[in-house]
Structures are given as structure tokens and as C-alpha cells.
C-alpha positions in Angstrom: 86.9 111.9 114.1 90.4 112.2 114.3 92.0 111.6 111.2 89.6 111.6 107.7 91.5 110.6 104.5 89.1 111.1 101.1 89.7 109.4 98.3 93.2 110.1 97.9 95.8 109.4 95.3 99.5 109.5 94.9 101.8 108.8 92.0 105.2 107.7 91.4 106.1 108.8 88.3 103.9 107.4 86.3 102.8 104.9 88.3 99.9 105.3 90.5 100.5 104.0 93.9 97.2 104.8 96.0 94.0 104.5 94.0 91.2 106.5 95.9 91.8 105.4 99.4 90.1 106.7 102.0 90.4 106.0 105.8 89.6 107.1 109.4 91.0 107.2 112.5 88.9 108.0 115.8 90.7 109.7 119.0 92.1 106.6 120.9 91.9 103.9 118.7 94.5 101.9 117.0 93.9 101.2 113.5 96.0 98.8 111.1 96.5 98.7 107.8 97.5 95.7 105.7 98.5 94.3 102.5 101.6 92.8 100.5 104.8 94.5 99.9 104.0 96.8 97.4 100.4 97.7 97.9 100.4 101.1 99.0 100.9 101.3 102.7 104.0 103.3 103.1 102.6 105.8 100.5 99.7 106.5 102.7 101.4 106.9 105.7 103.7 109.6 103.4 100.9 111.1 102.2 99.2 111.6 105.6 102.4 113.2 107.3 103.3 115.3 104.2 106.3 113.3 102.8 104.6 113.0 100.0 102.0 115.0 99.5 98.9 113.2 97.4 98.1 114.2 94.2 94.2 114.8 95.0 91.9 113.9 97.8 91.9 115.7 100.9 93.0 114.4 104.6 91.7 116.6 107.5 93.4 116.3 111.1 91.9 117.9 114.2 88.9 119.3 111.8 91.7 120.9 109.6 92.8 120.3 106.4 96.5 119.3 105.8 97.1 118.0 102.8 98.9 120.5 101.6 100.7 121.7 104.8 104.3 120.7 105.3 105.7 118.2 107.2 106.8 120.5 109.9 103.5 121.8 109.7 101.7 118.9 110.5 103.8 117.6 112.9 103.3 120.6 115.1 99.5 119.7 114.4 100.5 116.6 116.7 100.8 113.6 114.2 104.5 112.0 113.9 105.6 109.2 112.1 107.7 106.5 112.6 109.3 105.3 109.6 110.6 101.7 108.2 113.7 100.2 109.6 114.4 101.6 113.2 115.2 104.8 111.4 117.7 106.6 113.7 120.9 109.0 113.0 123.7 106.4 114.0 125.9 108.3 114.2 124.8 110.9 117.3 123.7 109.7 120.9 120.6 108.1 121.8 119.7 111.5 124.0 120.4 113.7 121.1 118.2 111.7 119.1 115.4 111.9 121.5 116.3 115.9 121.7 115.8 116.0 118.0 112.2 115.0 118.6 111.5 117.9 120.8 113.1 120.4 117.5 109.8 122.1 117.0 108.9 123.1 120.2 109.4 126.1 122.3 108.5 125.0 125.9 112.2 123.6 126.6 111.3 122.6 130.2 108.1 120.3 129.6 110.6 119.2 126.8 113.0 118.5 129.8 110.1 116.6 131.9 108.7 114.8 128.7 112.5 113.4 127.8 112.8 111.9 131.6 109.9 110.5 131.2 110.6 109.1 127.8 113.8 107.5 130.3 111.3 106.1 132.6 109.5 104.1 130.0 112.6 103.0 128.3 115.0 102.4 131.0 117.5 100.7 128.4 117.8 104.3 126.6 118.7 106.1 129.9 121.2 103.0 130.5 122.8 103.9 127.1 121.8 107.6 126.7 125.5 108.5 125.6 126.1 105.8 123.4 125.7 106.0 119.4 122.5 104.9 118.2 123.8 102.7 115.4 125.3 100.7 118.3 122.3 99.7 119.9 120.4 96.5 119.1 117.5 96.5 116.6 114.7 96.6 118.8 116.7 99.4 121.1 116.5 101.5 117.8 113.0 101.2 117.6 112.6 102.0 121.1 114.7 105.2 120.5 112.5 105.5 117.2 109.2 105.7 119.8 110.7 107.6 122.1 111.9 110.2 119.5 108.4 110.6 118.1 107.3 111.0 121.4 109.3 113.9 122.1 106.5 116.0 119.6 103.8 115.2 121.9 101.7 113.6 119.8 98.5 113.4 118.9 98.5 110.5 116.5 101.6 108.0 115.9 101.5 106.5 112.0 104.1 103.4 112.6 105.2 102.0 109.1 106.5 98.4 109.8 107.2 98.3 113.8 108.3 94.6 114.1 110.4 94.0 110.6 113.5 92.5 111.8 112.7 92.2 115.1 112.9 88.8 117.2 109.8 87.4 118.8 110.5 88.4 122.2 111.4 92.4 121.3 108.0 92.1 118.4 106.1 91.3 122.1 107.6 94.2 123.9 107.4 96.4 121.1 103.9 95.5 121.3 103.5 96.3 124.9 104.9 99.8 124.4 101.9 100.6 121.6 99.7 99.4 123.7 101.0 101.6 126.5 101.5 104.8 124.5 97.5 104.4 123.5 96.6 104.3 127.1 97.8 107.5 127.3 95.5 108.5 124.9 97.9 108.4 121.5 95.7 107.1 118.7 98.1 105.0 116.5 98.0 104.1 112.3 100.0 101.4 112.1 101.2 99.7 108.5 102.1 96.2 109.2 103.0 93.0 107.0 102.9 91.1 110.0 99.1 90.7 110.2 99.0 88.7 113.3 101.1 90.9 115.2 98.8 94.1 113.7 95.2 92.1 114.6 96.6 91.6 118.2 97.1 95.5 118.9 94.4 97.0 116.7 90.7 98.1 117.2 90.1 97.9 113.5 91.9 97.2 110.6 91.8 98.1 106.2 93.0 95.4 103.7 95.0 97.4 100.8 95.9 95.8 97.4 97.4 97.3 94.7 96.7 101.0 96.1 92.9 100.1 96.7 91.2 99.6 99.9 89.5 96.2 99.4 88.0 95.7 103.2 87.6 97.7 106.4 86.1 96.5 109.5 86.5 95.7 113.1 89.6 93.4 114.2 87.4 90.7 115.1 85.8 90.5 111.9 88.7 90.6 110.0 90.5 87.8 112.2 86.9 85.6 111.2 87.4 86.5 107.6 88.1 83.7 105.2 90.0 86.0 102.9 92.2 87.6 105.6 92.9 84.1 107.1 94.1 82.5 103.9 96.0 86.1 102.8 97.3 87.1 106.0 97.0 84.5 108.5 98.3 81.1 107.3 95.0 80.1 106.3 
């Protein structure tokens, strides 16, 4: 097993966001997990990458524990997140921002290889590789987003929300790209509100309410499921 997360829990101030969740994540698999605004979702994907660290529970990575590493720490382990909103520093060029990804690693010529390569999957990026960020489109941010968090050489991408704002067309190629990055081996955690668009990529799938997982299981199954459909999937 990739990823384990045990019963972990997370407050904001008072409030307690995640409620004993627990979770797993096998090497090359894409996992999804849904729910409402407001359930819990982003706070796991914090918790797992050291954001926020959980107030109990344990998450173990590789066979290691790191729930109380820091997020440089367990980035170096090889999992990277991908945060909300096509998350990018506007104001410096698309190839600094994919540089930034690379910060924590010393072997500055695979970085080198790993960035033209990052070029060859996104040929819009090399296009615009001395441009701003915040000028490029929504779903070119997300692409530089990707490619960014590629730059670490992950070993597991967590995606919080991947096709907000997006139109249909760039949700599909967006899509495509996941897909692509898991062929290479990339197991992905991917928080969606989108459920269709999560059901399509994943291999399994949690439902989270209110901090709590309420169901796990395989993507068919959950696509079958009578409360997803009427929850999630427009009945």
C-alpha cells in the first residue's frame, strides 16, 4: 500500500473538520474522493501533505510514517499537491514556475531533462514559457499547476478540485493529462465536486459527509449506487 490514512482528525478551531477518516491508496491507482462543499475533502488532502497537520491518527507513506513531518519533508518523500483554483504565482513566468517545482532537488540536470519534458507534454507552456502566469487562460494554469508538481518527481499527486472553473472541452483535456501522468506510474488522490468527471478517471472512489467517510468502493459500484446517483449524479 501506498498511502494508509488511520482514523484521522483535524480541527478548525473548534470545529472539527475530519471525523476519523481513514483511507488508502495503492501504487498506480487513482482514487477520488467526494462530497459537498464543506465536507472535509480539502482538509484531508492538507492533512496528508502536511499543511495541516491532523490532530490524531496516523498516515504512513512508502511504509513511513509522516504525519508529523513537514511539508518539505514529505514532499521530498514524493507526494505533491495540487491545490484549489489553478494556484500559480502570476506574477513570474510560466518556466520559473515550473523551476519552482524542481526547489528541493539537488540533481539540477535530470531537473533540466524532466522540465523539457514537462514542455513536450504541454506544448502550450513551452509556447508561452516567458510569459506571466496570471496571463494564461484557466485551464493553461492548471496545466502549469501539473507540470509544476511534476517537477518533484512524484510519487503520488493529491489534486484538490482539478476541473472548477474549467470549460468542458479543457475539464476533457485536463482529464487526458491525469490519465497520462498515471500511465507513468503516478498514483493520483483526487478531491472532486464534479462527481462524474472524478467516476470517469478513478479506480475507486470514498463518499465524505460532514468529515466522515460514509462509503468506499470500486468506481463501478459507486456509479450503480442509488445514493451516489441521486447525491452526485443527477439522480
Amino acid at each position: 500500500m501506498l498511502l494508509s490514512v488511520k482514523e484521522i482528525r483535524a480541527l478548525y478551531g473548534k470545529l472539527e473538520a475530519v471525523k476519523g477518516v481513514s483511507l488508502e491508496v495503492d501504487e498506480g491507482e487513482i482514487v477520488t474522493l467526494l462530497g459537498a462543499n464543506g465536507a472535509g475533502k480539502t482538509t484531508v488532502l492538507k492533512n496528508i501533505s502536511g499543511l495541516k497537520p491532523p490532530t490524531s491518527g496516523e498516515i504512513w507513506f512508502a511504509g513511513k510514517r509522516i504525519d508529523r513531518s513537514r511539508p518539505t519533508h514529505i514532499v521530498r518523500t514524493g507526494i505533491s499537491q495540487i491545490l484549489e483554483g489553478q494556484r500559480v504565482f502570476r506574477d513570474m513566468s510560466v518556466e520559473s514556475n515550473l523551476t519552482l517545482g524542481a526547489y528541493i532537488r539537488k540533481d539540477r540536470e535530470r531537473s533540466k531533462t524532466d522540465l523539457e519534458e514537462v514542455y513536450q507534454r504541454f506544448p502550450r507552456l513551452k509556447e508561452r514559457k516567458k510569459q506571466k502566469a496570471g496571463s494564461l487562460s484557466g485551464g493553461e494554469q492548471q496545466m502549469l499547476a501539473i507540470g509544476r508538481a511534476l517537477m518533484s518527481r512524484p510519487k503520488l499527486l493529491l489534486m484538490d478540485e482539478p476541473s472548477i472553473g474549467l470549460s468542458p472541452i479543457m475539464v476533457n483535456e485536463i482529464t487526458s493529462i491525469i490519465k497520462t501522468v498515471n500511465k507513468r506510474g503516478i498514483s493520483v488522490l483526487i478531491v472532486e465536486q464534479n462527481a462524474a468527471v472524478a467516476l470517469r478517471l478513478a479506480d475507486r472512489g470514498y463518499v465524505m459527509e460532514t468529515g466522515k467517510i460514509v462509503l468506499g468502493a470500486k468506481r463501478d459500484e459507486l456509479l450503480n449506487d442509488e445514493r451516489v446517483k441521486k447525491a452526485y449524479l443527477g439522480g
